[in-house]
C-alpha positions in Angstrom: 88.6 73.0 -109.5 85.3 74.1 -107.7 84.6 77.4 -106.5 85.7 77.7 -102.9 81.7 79.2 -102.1 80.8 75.9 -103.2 82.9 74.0 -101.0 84.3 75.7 -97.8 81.0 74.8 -96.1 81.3 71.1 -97.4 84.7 71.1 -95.8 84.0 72.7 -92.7 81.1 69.9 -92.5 84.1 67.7 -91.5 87.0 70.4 -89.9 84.1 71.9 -87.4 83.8 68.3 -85.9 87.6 67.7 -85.6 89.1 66.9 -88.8 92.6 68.7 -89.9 92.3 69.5 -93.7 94.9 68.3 -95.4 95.9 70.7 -98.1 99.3 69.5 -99.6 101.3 66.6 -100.3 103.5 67.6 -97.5 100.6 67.3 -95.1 99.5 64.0 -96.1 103.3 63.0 -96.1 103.6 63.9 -92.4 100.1 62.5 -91.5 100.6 59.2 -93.2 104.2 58.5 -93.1 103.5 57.8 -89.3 104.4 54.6 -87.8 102.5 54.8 -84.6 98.7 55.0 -84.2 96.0 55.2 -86.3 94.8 57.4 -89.0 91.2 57.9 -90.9 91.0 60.0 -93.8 88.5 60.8 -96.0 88.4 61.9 -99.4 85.3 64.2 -99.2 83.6 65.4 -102.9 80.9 67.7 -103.7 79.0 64.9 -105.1 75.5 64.2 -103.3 76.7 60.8 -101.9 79.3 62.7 -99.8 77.0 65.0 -98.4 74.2 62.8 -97.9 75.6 59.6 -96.8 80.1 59.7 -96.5 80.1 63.1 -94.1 77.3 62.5 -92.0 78.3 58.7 -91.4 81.9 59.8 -90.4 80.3 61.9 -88.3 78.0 59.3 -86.3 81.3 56.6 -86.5 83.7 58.9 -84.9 81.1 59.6 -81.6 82.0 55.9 -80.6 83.7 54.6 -77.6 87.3 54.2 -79.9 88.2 56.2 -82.3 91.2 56.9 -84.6 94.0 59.0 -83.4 93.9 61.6 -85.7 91.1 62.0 -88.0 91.9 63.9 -91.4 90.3 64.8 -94.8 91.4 66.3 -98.4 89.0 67.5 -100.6 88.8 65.9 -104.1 88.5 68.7 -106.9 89.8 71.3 -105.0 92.9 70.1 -103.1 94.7 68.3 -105.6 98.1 67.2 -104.8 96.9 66.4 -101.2 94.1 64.1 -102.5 97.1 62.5 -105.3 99.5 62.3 -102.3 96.3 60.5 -100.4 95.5 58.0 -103.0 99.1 56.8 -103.2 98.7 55.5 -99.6 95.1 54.0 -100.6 96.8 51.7 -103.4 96.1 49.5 -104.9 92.4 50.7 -104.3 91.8 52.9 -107.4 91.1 56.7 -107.0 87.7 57.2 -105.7 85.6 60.2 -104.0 84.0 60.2 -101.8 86.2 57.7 -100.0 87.0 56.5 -96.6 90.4 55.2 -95.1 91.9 53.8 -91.9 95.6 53.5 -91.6 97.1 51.2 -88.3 101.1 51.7 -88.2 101.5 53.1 -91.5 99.2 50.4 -93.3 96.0 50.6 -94.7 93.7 48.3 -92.8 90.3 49.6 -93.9 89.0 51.2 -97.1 85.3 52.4 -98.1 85.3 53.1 -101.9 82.7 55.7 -103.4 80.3 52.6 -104.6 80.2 51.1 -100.6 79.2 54.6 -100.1 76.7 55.5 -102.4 73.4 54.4 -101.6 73.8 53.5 -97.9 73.3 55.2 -95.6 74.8 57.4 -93.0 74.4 54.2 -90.5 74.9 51.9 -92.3 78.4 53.7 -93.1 78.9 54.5 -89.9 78.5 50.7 -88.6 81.0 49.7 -91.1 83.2 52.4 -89.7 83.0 51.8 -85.9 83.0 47.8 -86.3 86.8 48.8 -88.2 87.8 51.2 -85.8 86.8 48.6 -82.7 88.8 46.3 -84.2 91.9 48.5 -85.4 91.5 51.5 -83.0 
């Protein structure tokens, strides 16, 4: 686990713009068992790739024209039965942080792992992003 100075202002990064934080198994439960609508979650990390690149892409994808209904993040390290709750609804992808995934109905429909994430950049992520959420949203 990492010391909550360390990241409370990593996950406010995301929860200031609009995402619930997901902090137990329950949440993610409710949030995910949905059948209706869709759902983006990310795995955020304190790892330089998330601050960098994953939270400031998700950032520039969710300012466009359609959106997910809910957007929604756990934080890996620190929340930890919400993030193993998380990654059972990301199967068969394997765990991976920082991460990015859009659920449609209940399914999974789009899924950035950590190494389509590292080393792009914010808009390259965000293009990926907003091309999936004008096709799923």
């Amino acid at each position: 686990m990492y010391p909550e100075h360390l990241t409370i202002p990593m996950e406010k990064d995301l929860t200031d713009f609009g995402f619930h934080g997901l902090k137990s198994a329950e949440e993610v439960s409710l949030v995910l068992e949905k059948k209706e609508g869709t759902v983006l979650v990310v795995v955020n990390s304190v790892c330089g790739c998330a601050a960098g690149n994953c939270r400031p892409g998700v950032k520039i994808a969710v300012e466009n024209a359609k959106v997910p209904d809910t957007l929604a993040t756990v934080f890996a390290g620190v929340d930890r039965d919400a993030v193993n709750k998380a990654r059972e609804f990301m199967l068969p992808y394997p765990a991976s942080s920082p991460s990015i995934a859009l659920f449609k109905d209940g399914d999974l429909v789009h899924f950035l792992e950590r190494h389509q994430i590292e080393g792009n950049s914010a808009e390259a992520i965000a293009a990926n992003l907003k091309m999936a959420f004008d096709n799923f949203c």
